[in-house]
Backbone as CSV, one residue per row, in Angstrom:
resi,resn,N_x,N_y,N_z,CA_x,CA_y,CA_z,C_x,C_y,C_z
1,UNK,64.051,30.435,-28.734,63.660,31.534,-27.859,63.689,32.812,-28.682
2,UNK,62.855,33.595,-28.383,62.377,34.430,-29.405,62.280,36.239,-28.528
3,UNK,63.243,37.074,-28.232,63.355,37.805,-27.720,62.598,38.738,-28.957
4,UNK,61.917,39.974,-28.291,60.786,40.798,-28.202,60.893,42.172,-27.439
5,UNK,61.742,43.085,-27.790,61.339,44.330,-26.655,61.484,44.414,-24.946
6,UNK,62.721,43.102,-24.915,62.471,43.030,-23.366,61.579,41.449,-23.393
7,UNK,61.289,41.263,-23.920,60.436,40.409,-23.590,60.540,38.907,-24.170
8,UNK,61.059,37.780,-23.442,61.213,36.413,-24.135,60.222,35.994,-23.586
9,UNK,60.030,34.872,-24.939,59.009,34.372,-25.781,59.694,32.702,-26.209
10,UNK,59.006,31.967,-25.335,59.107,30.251,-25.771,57.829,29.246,-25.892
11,UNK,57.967,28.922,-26.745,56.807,27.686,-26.535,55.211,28.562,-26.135
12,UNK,55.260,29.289,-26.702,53.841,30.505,-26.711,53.968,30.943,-25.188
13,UNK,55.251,31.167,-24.755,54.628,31.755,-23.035,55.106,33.106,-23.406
14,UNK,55.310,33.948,-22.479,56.042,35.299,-22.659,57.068,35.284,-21.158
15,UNK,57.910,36.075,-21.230,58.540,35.741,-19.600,59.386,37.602,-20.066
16,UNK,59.299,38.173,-18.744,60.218,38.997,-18.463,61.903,39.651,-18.437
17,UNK,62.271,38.199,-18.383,63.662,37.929,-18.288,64.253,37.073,-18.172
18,UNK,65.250,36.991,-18.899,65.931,35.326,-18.861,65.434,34.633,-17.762
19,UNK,66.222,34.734,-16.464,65.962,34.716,-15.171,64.465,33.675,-15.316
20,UNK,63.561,34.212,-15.941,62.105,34.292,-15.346,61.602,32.859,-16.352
21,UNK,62.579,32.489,-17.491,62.447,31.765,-18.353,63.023,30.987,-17.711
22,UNK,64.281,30.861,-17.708,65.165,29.731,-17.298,64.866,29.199,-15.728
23,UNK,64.074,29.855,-14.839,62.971,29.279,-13.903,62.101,28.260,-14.372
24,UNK,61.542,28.457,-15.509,60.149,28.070,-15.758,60.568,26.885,-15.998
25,UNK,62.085,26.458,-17.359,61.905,25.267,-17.719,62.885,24.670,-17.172
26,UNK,63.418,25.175,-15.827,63.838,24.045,-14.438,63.281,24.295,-13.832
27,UNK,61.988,24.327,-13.365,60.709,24.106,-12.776,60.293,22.977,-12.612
28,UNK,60.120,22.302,-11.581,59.863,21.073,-11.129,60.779,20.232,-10.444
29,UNK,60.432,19.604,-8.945,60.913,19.538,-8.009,61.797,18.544,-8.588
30,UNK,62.198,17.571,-9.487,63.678,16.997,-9.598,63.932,16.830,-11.131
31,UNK,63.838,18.380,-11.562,64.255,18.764,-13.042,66.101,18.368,-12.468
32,UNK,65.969,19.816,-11.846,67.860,20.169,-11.636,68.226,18.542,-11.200
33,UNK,67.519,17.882,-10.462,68.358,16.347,-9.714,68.816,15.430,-10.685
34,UNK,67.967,15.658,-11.624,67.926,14.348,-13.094,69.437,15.083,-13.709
35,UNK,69.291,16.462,-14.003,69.939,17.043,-14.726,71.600,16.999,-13.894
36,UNK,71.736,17.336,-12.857,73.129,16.948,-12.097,73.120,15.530,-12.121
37,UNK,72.312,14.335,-12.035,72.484,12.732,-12.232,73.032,12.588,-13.843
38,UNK,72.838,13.192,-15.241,73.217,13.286,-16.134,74.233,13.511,-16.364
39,UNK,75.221,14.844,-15.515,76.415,15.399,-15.459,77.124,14.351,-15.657
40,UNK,77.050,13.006,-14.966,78.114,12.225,-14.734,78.303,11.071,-16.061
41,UNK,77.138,11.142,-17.027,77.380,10.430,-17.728,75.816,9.803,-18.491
42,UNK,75.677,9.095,-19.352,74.163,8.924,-19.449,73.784,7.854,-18.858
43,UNK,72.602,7.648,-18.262,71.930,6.737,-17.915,70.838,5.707,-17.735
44,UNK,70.534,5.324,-17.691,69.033,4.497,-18.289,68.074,4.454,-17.041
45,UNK,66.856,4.530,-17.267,65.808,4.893,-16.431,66.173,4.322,-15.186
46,UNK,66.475,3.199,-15.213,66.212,2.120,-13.608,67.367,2.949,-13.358
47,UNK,68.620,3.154,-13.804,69.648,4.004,-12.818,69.219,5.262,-12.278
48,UNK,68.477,6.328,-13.103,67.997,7.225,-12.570,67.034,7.429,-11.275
49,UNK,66.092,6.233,-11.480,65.398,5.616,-10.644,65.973,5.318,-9.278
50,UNK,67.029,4.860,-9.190,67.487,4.362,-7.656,68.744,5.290,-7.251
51,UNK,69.264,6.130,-8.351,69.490,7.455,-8.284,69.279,8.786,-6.944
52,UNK,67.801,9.014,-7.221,67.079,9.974,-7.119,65.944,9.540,-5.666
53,UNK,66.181,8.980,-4.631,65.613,8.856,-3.671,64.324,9.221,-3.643
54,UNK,63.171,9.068,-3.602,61.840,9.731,-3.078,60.804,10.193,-4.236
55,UNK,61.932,10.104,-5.566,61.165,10.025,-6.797,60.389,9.082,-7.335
56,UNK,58.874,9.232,-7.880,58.014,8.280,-8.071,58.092,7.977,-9.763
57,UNK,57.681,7.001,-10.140,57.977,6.101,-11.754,57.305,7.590,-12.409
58,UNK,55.704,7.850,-12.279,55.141,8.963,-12.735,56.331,10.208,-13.193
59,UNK,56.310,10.696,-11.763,57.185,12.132,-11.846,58.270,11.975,-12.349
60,UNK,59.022,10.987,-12.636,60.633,10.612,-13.017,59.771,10.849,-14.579
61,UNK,59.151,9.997,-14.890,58.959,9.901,-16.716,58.447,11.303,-17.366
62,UNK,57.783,11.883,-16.253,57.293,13.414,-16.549,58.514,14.291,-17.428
63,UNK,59.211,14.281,-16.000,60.153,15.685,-16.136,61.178,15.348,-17.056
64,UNK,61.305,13.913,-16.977,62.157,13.751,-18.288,61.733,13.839,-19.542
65,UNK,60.909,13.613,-19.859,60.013,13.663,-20.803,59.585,15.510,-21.454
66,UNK,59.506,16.281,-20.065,59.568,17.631,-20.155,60.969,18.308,-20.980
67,UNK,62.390,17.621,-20.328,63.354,17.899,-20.278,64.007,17.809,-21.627
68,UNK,63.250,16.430,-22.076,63.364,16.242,-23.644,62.860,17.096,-24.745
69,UNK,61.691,17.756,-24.391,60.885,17.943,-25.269,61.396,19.452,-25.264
70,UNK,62.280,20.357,-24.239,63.003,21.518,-24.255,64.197,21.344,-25.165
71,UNK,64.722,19.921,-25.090,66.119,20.041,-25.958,67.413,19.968,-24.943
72,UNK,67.120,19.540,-23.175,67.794,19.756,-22.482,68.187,18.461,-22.205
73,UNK,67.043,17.290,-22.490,67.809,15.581,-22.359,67.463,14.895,-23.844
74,UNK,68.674,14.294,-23.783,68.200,12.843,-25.083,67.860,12.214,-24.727
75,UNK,66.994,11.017,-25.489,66.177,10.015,-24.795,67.070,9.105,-26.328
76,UNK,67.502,8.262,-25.999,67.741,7.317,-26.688,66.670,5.793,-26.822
77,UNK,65.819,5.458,-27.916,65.601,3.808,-27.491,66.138,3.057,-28.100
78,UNK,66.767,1.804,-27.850,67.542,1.029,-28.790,66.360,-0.628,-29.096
79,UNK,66.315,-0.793,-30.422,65.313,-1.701,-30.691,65.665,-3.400,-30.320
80,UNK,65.887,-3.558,-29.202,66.023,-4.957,-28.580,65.738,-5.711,-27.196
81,UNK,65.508,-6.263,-27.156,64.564,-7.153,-25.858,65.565,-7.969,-24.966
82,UNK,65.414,-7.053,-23.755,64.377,-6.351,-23.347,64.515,-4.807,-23.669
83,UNK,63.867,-3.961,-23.953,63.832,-2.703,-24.744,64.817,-2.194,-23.350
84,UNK,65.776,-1.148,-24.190,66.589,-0.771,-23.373,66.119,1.299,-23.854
85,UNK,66.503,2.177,-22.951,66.250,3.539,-22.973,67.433,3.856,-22.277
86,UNK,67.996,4.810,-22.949,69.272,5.825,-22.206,68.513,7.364,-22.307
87,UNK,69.215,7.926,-21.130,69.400,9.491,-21.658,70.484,10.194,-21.157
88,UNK,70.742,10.839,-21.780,71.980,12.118,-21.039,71.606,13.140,-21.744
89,UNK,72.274,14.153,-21.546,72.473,15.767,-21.383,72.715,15.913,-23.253
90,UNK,72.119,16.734,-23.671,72.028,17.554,-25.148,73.597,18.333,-25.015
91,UNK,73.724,18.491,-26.235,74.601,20.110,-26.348,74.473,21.113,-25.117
92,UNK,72.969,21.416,-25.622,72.047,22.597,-24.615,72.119,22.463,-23.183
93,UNK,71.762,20.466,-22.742,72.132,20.958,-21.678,73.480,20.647,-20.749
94,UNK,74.625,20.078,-21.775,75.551,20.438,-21.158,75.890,21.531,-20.799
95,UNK,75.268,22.811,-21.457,75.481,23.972,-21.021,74.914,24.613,-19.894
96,UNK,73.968,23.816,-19.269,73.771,23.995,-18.375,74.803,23.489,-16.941
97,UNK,75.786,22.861,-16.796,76.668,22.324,-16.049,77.389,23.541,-15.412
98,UNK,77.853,24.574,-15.896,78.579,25.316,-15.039,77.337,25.992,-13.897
99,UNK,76.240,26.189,-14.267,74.942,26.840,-13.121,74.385,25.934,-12.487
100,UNK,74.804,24.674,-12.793,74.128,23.429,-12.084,74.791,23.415,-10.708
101,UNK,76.542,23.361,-11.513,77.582,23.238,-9.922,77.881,24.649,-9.363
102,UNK,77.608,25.719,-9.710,77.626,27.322,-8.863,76.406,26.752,-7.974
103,UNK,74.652,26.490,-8.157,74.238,26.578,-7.440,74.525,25.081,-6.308
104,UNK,74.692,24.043,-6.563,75.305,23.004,-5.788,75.999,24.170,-4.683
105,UNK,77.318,24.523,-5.322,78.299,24.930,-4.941,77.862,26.352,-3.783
106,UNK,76.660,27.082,-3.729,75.899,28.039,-3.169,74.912,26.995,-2.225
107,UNK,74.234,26.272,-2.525,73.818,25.616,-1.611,74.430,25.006,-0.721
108,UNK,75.723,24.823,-0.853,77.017,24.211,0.248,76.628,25.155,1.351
109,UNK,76.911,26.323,0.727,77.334,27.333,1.569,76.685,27.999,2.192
110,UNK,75.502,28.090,1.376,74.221,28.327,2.306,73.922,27.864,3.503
111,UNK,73.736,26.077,3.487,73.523,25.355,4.572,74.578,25.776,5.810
112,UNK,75.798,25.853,4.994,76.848,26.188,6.524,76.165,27.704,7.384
113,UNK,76.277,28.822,6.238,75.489,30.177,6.669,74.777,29.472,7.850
114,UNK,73.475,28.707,6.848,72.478,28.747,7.684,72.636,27.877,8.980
115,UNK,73.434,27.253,9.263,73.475,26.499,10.588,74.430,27.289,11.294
116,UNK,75.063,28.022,11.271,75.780,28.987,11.792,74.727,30.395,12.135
117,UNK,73.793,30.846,11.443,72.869,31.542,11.910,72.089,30.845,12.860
118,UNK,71.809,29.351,12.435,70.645,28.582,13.878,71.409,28.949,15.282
119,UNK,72.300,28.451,14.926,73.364,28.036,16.333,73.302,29.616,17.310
120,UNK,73.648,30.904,15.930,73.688,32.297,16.974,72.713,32.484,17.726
121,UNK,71.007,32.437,16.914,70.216,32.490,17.232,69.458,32.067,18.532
122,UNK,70.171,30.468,18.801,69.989,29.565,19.851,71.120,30.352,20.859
123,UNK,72.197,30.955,20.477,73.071,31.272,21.922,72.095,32.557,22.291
124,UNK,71.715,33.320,21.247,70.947,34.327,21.545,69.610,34.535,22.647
125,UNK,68.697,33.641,21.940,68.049,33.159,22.347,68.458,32.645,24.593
126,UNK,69.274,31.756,24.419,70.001,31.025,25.719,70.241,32.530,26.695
127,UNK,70.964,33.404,25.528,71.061,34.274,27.062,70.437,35.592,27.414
128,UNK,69.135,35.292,26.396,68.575,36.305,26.559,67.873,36.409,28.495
129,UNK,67.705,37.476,29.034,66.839,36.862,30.039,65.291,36.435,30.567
């Protein structure tokens, strides 16, 4: 990453601010899911696979494949039959683990917020006349 005047610079994009970077390359609807399934240890495709509910063979090989090519997953292949593939978390993105579990840990809390706002809303709502 190649800071500029304000201005980072990866992989020929330009971005505004960290923030605006570190969006881009957890971008995609089960970057962060693969990446918290990693936390726990490495794993090989079919685990990730039955893992990750609702994820298709395509999009699973994508983002990992994305994830690799940032420096954020290893892809291990080991040369024997039946061909076996691991991956887990880099250096890099073990460092991603403490913002993985803040936002987990914010999304807890969110959901409570937010069902505690439904609920006012609905008494609100109830006695309005």
């Amino acid at each position: 990453m190649k800071e500029a005047t304000g201005i980072y610079e990866f992989n020929g994009k330009r971005y505004q601010c960290p923030i605006e970077l570190s969006i881009a390359l957890l971008a995609g609807k089960w970057k962060t899911t693969i990446i918290c399934k990693l936390m726990d240890g490495t794993k090989r495709y079919g685990e990730l696979k039955k893992l990750i509910s609702g994820v298709n063979h395509k999009m699973l090989a994508e983002q990992l494949r994305e994830l690799e090519e940032v420096g954020i997953v290893k892809r291990t292949v080991y040369p024997q039959v039946p061909p076996k593939v691991e991956y887990e978390l880099t250096p890099l993105g073990e460092t991603l683990k403490p913002a993985i579990q803040y936002l987990q840990a914010w999304g807890a809390q969110f959901k409570v917020t937010d069902d505690h706002q439904a609920a006012d809303s609905h008494l609100i709502q109830a006695e309005s006349p």
